[in-house]
N, C-alpha and C positions, 0 to 999 in steps of 0.2 A: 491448464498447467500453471503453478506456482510455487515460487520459492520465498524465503526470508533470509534476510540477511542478516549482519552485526548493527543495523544502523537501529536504535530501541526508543522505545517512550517508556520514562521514568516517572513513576509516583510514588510518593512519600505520604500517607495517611497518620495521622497523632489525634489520638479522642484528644476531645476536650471538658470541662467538667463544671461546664456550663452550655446553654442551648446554642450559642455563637456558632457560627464557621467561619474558615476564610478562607479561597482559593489564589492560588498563586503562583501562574506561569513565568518560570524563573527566565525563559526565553527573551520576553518582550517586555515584564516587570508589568504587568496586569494582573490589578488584584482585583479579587469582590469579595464581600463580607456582608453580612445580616445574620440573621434570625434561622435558624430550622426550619421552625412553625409557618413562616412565610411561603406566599405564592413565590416561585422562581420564576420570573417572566425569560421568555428566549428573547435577547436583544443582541447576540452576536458576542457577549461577553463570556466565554464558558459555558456555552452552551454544552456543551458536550457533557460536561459535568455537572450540569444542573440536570440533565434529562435521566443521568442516573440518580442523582439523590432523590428524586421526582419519583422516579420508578421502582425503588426499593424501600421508601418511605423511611428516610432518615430523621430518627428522628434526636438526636444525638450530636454536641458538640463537635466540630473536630477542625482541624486545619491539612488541607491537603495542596501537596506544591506538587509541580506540574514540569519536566522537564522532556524535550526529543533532540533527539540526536539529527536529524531529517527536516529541516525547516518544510513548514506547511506549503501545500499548493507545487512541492518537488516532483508526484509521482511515486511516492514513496512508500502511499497508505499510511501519512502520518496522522490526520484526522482518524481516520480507524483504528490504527496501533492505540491512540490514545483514549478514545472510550473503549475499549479491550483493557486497558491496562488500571483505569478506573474503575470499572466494576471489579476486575479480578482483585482488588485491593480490598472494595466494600466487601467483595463476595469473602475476603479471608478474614476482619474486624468483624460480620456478621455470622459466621460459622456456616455459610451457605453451600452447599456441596451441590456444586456445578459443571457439567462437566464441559468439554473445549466447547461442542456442538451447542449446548444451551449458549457459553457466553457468546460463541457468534451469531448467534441468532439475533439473542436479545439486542447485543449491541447493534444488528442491523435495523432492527426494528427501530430502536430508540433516534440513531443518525438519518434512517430514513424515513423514516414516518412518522417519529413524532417533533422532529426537529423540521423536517423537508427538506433535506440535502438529497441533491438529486447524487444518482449512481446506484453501483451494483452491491453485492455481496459478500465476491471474489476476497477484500482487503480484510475484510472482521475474522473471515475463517484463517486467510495466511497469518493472522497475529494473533491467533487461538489455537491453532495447531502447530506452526511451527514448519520447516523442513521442508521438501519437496514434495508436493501433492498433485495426484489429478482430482479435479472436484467435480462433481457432476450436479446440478443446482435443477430441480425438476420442480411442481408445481407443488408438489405435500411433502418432498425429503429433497435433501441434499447430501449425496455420498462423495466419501470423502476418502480417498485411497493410497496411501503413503507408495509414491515410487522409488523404487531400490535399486538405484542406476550403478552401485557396486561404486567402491572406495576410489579406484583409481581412474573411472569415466570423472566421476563427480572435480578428479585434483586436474583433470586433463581441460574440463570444461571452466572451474575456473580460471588458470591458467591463459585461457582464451578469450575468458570476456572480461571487457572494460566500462568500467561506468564513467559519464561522464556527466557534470554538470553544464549546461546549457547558458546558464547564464542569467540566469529569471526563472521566478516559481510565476505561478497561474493562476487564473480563475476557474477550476473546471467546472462550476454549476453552469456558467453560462456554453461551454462546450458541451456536456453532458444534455442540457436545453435541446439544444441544435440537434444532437443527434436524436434524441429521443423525435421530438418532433420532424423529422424525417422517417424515420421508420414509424410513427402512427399515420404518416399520409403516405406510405407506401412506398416510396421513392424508391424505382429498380436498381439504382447502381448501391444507395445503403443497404439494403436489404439480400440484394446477391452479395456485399462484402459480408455481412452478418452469418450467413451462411457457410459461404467458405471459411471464413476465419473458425467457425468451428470443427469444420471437417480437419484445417492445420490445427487444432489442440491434441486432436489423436495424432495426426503424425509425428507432430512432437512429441509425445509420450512414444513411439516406437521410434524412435530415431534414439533417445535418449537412455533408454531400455538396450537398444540395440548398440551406444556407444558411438553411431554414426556422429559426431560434431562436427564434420563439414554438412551433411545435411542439414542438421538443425539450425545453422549460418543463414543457410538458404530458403529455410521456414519460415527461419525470423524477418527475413527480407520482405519475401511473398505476403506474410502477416501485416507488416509497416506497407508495403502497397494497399493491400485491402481493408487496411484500419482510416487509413488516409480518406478513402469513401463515404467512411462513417458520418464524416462532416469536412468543412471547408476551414475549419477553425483550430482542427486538430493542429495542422504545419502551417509555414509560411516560407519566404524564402529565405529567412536566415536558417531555420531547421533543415529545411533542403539542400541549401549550399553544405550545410557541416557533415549533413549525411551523407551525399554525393562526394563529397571529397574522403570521407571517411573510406566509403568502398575505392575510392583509389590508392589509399595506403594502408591497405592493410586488413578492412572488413569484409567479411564474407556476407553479411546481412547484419540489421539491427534492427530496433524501434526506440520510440520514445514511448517512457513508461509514463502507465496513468492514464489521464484522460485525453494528454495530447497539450500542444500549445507553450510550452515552454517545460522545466525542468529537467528531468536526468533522461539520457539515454543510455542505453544498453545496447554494446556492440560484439560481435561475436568474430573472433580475428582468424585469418588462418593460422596454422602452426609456427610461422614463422614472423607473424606480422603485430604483435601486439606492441613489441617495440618500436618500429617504426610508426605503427598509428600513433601510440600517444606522444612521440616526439612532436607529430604534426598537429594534433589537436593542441599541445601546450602550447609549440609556435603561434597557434593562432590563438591562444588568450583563453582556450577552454580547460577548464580542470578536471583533471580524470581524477577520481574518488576511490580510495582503491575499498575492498570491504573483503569478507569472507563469509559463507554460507553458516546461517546461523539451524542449525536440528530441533531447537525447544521453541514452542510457542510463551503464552503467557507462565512465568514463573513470582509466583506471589511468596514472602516470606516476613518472620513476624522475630524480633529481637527485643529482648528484655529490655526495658525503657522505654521504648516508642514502636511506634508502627501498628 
């Protein structure tokens, strides 16, 4: 199960009419500039963006600037939003007709294997389709099935859940590390979480279906128990402390989104407690984010003058 939200990665693409580029993440003021024709080496500077001009064989001037709403390393899938939203760009200046399924792919392909960022899928398809989905990720396809949890479960549910910032983004390659290497030596307590955690992605999808939000509170809990298995890196005791206090004012279950280790949590309140949690988290120096469920995935558009 997945959703999106309002929180977006912005690109801005302008030919150029000469063989030059230049990227330019307006976040952190990180430029790179060269040649087309040149090898792009991955040295951690735009990567992400070089692995698509690599890949589509650009071969064409241009300046493309780089904006997210989501600082990286949040939990937010902003590394994924943002090559999604780079090729969807190239894919609209090149005339490429792609559908959501091809550019998640591609862009997993490109973040996972040819760059080696470790991680899943999950992120490329939520910022290529958009909305609320159950996805099913098998070894030759991946289906992808929009759930229709009806207008006023969906104003009910967010109503109830609160995002909150942590306090600090992460490193997830080295969490994602950890787990992975646990589950290639077998480890029974990773491996029995892996498991269950997928047996709750259906019952979330019939809890959700069915409208139950006190249940899915309680999904979400059981889920952050059994993710917590996955590795030792995921939480610590400042994550613990926030969340234990969290279920005493007001949450019915939560997690920490992502790969774990710092950035946003997502808590799911009873009916009457979303006010009183976030009094208590602001009291204590944490900032709830507020946001609202975003329906469209990648949206590409072209205006006379530029782009």
């Amino acid at each position: 199960m997945c959703t999106t939200i309002d929180q977006y990665a912005y690109v801005s693409l302008q030919s150029r009419d000469d063989d030059r580029f230049r990227i330019w993440d307006m976040d952190d003021d990180l430029k790179v500039s060269g040649h087309v024709g040149n090898v792009l080496a991955y040295d951690g500077r735009h990567d992400l963006a070089k692995s698509v001009i690599k890949r589509l064989g650009i071969n064409q001037g241009f300046d493309l600037s780089l904006h997210s709403d989501a600082p990286w390393g949040s939990g937010l899938g902003s590394s994924s939003t943002h090559i999604v939203a780079v090729l969807g760009a190239f894919a609209l200046q090149l005339g490429l007709k792609l559908t959501n399924n091809d550019l998640a792919e591609m862009a997993y392909d490109l973040e996972r294997k040819d760059i080696g960022q470790a991680g899943g899928r999950q992120d490329q398809y939520a910022a290529a389709f958009g909305g609320i989905n159950f996805i099913e990720f098998g070894v030759d396809e991946s289906v992808v099935s929009r759930v229709d949890a009806g207008a006023d479960v969906q104003l009910e549910l967010h109503y109830r859940l609160l995002l909150c910032f942590l306090g600090r983004t992460r490193n997830s390659a080295n969490i994602l590390e950890d787990q992975i290497s646990r589950y290639t030596a077998r480890d029974s307590s990773s491996v029995s979480a892996l498991h269950r955690t997928k047996e709750l992605a259906y019952e979330m999808k019939n809890a959700l279906l069915g409208g139950e939000i006190d249940q899915m509170g309680e999904i979400m809990h059981e889920g952050w128990e059994q993710k917590r298995q996955f590795s030792e890196l995921i939480s610590d005791s400042h994550i613990d402390e926030v969340y234990e206090g969290a279920l005493r004012h007001g949450a019915i279950g939560g997690k920490v989104l992502g790969a774990g280790g710092g950035g946003h949590m997502l808590l799911l309140c009873a009916p009457d407690g979303k006010f009183r949690l976030t009094k208590h988290l602001t009291e204590r120096g944490i900032t709830c984010v507020g946001f609202a469920f975003e329906p469209n995935g990648l949206t590409a558009w072209e205006v006379a003058g530029g782009g």
